[in-house]
N, C-alpha and C positions, 0 to 999 in steps of 0.2 A: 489622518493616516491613509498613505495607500488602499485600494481594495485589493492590490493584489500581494499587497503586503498580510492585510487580515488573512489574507484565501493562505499564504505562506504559514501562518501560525495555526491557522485550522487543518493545514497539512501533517505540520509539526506534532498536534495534538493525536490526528490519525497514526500517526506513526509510533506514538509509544501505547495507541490502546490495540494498534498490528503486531506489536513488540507482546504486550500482555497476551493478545490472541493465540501467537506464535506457540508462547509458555506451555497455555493451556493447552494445545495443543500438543505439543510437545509429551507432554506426562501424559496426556490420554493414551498415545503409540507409544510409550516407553521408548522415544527417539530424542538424542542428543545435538545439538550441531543446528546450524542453520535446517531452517525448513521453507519449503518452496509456499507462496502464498498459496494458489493449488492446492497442495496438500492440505493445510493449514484452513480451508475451507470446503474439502474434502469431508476432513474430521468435525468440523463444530458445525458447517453449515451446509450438507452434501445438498438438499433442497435448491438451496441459493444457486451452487453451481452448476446445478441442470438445468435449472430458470437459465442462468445465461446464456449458456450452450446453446438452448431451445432459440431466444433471441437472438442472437449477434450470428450473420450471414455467415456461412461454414468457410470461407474466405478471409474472410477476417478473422473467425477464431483462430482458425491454424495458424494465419501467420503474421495475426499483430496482437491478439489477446494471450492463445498460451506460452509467446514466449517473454512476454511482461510475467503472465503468475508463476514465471521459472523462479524470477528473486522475490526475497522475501519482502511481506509485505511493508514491513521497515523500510527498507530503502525505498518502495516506490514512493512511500508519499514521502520519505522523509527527505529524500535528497532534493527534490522539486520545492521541498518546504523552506529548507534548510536557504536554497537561493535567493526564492521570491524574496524572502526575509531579511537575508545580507542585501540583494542588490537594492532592495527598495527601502532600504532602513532610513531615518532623517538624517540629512546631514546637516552639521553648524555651520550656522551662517557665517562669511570671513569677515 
């Protein structure tokens, strides 16, 4: 198998326990509707997210980390997952 086929389905896997996070999330703010990753680690893991802050050059957070935790964390890993996975799938031999 591909590695970057495996790395697609360990994406795939992150993205439905992002999807479960979301939930929890979610019922904890009594909030409906898609939720921004951000928030969504805000609420379960505010620690985490001021570890990053603290790390990642204040250049980069503004304007290539918080506008990735704008979408939810579903779609980040899942869409990258979702590809590596199709484009690197087996194909049959002719």
């Amino acid at each position: 198998m591909h590695p970057l086929r495996s790395l697609g389905w360990g994406l795939l896997v992150s993205a439905f326990l992002a999807a479960g996070a979301e939930s929890a999330a979610q019922v904890m703010e009594k909030q409906w509707g898609f939720m921004p990753a951000a928030d969504v680690l805000r609420v379960l893991y505010p620690h985490v997210l001021s570890a990053l802050h603290d790390a990642i050059a204040p250049v980069l957070w503004d304007y290539v980390v918080l506008p990735l935790l704008a979408f939810p964390g579903w779609i980040l890993f899942g869409v990258p997952g979702a590809f590596f996975v199709w484009h690197y799938r087996p194909h049959p031999d002719h």
